[in-house]
C-alpha positions in Angstrom: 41.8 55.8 30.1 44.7 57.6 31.4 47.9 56.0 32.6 47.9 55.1 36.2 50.6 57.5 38.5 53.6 56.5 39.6 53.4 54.7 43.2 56.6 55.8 45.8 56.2 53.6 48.9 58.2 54.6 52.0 59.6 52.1 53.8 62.1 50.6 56.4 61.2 46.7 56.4 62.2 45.1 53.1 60.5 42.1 54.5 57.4 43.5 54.7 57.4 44.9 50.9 56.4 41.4 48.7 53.0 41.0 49.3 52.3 45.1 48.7 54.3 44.9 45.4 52.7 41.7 44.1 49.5 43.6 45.0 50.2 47.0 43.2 51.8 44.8 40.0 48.4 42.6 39.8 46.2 45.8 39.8 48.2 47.2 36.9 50.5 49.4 38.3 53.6 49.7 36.1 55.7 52.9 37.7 56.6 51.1 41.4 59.0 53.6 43.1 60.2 52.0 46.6 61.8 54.8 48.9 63.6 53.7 51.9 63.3 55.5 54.5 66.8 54.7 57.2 68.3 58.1 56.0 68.1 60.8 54.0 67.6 64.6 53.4 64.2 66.9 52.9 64.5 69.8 51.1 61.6 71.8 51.6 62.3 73.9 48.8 62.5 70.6 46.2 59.1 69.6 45.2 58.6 65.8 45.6 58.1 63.5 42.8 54.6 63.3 41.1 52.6 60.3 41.8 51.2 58.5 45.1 53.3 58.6 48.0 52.4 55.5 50.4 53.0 55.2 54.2 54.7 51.8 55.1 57.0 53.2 58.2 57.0 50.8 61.2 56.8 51.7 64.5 58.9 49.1 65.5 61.2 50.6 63.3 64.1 51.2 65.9 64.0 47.4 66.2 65.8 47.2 63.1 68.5 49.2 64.1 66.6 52.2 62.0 66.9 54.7 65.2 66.0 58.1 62.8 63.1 56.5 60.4 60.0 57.8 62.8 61.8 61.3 63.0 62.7 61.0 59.0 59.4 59.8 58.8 57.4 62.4 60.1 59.5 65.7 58.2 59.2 63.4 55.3 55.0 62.9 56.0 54.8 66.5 56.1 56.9 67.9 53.1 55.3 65.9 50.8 51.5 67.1 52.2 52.6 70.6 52.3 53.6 70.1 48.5 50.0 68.5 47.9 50.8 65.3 47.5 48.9 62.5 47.5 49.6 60.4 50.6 47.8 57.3 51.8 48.1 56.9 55.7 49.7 60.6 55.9 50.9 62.5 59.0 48.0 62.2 60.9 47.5 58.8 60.3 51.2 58.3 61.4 51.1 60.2 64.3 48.4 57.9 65.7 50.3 54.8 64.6 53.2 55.6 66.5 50.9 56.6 69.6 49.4 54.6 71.7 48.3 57.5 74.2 46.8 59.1 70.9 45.2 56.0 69.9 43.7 55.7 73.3 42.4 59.7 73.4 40.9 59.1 69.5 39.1 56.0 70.2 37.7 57.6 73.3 36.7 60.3 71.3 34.1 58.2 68.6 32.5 57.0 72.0 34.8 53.0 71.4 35.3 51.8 74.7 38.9 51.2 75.7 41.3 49.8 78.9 41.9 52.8 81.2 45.3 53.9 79.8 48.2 56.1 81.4 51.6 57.2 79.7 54.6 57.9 82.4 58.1 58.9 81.8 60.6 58.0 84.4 60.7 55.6 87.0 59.0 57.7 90.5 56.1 59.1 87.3 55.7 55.3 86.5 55.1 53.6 89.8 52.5 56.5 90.7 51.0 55.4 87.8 50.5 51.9 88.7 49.0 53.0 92.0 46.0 54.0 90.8 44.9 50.9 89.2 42.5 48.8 90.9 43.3 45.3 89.8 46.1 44.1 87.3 47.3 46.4 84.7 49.7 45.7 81.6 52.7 48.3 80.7 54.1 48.8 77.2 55.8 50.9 74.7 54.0 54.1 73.8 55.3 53.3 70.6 55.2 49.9 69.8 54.6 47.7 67.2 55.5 43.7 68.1 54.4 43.7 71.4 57.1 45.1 72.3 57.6 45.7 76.3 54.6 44.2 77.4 54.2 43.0 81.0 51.9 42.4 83.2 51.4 43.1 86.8 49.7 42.3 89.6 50.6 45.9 92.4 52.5 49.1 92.0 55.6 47.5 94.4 55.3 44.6 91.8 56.4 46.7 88.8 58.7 49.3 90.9 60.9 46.3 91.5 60.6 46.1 87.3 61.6 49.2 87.1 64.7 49.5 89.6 65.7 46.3 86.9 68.8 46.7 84.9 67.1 45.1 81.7 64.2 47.5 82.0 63.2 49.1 78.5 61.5 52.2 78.7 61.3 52.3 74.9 61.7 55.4 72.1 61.9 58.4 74.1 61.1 56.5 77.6 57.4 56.4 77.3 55.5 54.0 78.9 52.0 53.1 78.5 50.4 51.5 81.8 47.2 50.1 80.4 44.2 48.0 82.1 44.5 44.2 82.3 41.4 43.1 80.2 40.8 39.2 81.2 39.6 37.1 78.4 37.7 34.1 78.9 39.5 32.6 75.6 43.0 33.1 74.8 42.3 35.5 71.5 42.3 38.9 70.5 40.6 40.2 67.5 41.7 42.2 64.4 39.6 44.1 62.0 41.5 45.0 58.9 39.6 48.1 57.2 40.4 49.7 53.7 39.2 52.8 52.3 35.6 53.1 53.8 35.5 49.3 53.8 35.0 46.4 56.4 37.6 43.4 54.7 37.7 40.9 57.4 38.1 40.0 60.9 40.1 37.6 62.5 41.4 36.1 65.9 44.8 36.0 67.1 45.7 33.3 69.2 47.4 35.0 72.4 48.7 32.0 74.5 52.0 32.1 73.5 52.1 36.0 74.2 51.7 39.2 71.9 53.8 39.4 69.0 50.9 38.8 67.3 52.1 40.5 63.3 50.6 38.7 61.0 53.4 38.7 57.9 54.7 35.5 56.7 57.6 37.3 57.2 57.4 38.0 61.0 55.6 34.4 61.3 58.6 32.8 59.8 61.4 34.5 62.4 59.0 33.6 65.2 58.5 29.7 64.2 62.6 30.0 65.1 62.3 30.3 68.3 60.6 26.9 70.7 56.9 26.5 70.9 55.6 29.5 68.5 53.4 28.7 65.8 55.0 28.1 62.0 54.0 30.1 58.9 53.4 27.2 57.5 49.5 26.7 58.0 50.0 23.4 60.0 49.1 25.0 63.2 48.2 28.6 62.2 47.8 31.2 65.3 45.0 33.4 63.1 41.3 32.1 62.5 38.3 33.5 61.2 35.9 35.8 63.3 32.5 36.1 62.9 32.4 39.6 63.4 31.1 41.4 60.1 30.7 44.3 58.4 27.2 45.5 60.1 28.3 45.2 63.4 27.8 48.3 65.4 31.9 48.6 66.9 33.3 48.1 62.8 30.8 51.3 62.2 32.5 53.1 64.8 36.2 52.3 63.6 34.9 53.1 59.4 33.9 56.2 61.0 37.3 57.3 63.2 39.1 55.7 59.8 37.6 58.2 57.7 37.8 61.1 59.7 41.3 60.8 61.0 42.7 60.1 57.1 43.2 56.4 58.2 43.0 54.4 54.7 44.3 51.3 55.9 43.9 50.0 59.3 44.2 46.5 61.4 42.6 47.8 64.5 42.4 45.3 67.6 40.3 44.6 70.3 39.9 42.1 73.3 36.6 41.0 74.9 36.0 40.2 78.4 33.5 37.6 80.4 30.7 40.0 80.1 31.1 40.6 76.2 32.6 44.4 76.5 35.0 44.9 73.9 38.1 47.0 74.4 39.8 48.6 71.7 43.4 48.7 72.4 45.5 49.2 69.1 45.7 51.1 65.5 47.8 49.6 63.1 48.4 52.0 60.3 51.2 49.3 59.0 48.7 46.8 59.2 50.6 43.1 57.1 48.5 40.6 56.5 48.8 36.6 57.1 49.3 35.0 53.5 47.9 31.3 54.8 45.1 32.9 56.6 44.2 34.5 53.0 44.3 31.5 51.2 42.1 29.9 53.5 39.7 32.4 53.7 40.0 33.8 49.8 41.4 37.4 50.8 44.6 39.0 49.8 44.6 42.0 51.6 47.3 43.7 50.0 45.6 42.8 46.5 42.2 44.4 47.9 44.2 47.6 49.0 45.6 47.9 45.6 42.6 47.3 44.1 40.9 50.2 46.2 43.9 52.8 45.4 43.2 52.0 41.7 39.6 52.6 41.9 40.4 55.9 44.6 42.3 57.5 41.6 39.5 56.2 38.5 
């Protein structure tokens, strides 16, 4: 059999890199080529190295005091597919992730319901935004990742005195996503983690201590810092199984939109309400995985997406 290809994985998160590497090294993978992605130089004219080029580039990113990774990220995306590489989660795949207006307009478009969604740039655009929704609405960053400047209101006058506030965050480029309030009758949202053309689990995130809900160890262990957030320890885990399965008519839909749009790796979230309609809110192309939720369930998701590249290339 031949040798396996090298593997280059751009990245910005070192944290997030242990359980991918562990994953690529237990499939058999010898040539592991990490690329950081904080700063750097394309030249277009320069082909890029042989192998398979993996997309591990955050939204969230800027978080991390990386401000140009998205930008580097997206000439980067698009000089290695206009050599022919091969790239897992490539540009279009990364334009989504760092969309949530796109992610909104593609599930829409493989008929997966979703909370009425507006983007808005600049304070006046915003509050007429909030005007016309009927009922409480949410706002957050049209690229996110974290949870990152979620709120939620109750009235357009509500939010314009957000707005007119000197720690309002507008986020990368000042886009803000004003989004439908979806009560929940249980305080959970649910995950579907899809790789390659396949269902691998589902699971519920426990939302009463708010939305950061990334799954890592890594980010588990910076929250458990902080009063009253759950530890990565497994003693009082925020993740549990969901009986969702593979069958189920709305994970059809996503394997679908996955394949289509070049997604090969996918934690894609949705929230139910008191009548059992599901709303699709969120694409995570980074998707992480929660090491004590695998053990307890007898999935390493990083393992199973290594496992699928090796078998994509056989």
């Amino acid at each position: 059999m031949p040798s396996l290809p090298a593997i280059h994985i751009l990245y910005e998160n070192e944290d997030w890199m242990p359980p991918l590497l562990d994953g690529l090294d237990h499939a058999g993978f010898e040539d592991i080529r990490p690329v950081e992605l904080v700063e750097g130089l394309v030249d277009p004219l320069t082909p890029p190295a042989e192998g398979v080029w993996i997309n591990r580039i955050s939204p969230s990113s800027h978080t991390r005091g990386h401000s140009g990774t998205i930008e580097l990220g997206r000439e980067t995306l698009y000089w290695l597919e206009s050599h022919g590489r091969r790239v897992v989660n490539g540009l279009n795949a990364f334009e989504l992730e760092v969309s949530k207006l796109r992610q909104d307009m593609v599930l829409n478009r493989w008929g997966i319901r979703t909370p009425k969604t507006v983007l808005a740039v600049g304070a006046q655009a915003i509050v007429q935004a909030a005007a016309s929704f009927e009922g409480p609405f949410i706002t957050k960053h049209n690229q996110g990742g974290k949870g990152l400047g979620i709120r939620l209101f109750n009235s357009a006058p509500e939010l314009a005195h957000w707005v007119n506030d000197p720690d309002f965050d507008a986020g990368p480029g000042g886009k803000v996503i004003l989004q439908q309030y979806i009560q929940s009758p249980e305080p959970y949202i649910t995950r579907v983690e899809i790789v390659g053309d396949r269902f691998l689990f589902a699971m519920r995130s426990d939302t009463s201590s708010g939305f950061e809900l990334c799954p890592s160890d890594a980010c588990q262990l910076e929250q458990s810092k902080a009063p009253e957030v759950c530890p990565a320890d497994g003693s009082s885990s925020k993740f549990s199984a969901s009986p969702i399965a593979a069958d189920d008519p709305l994970v059809q839909r996503y394997l679908a939109m996955c394949a289509a749009e070049g997604i090969e790796i996918a934690g894609i979230e949705f929230i139910e309400d008191a009548y059992g309609n599901r709303y699709t809110y969120d694409i995570n192309g980074t998707t992480n995985y929660s090491g004590v939720f695998g053990e307890k369930i007898g999935i390493d998701g990083m393992r199973e997406f290594a496992r699928y590249l090796r078998n994509s290339l056989a």
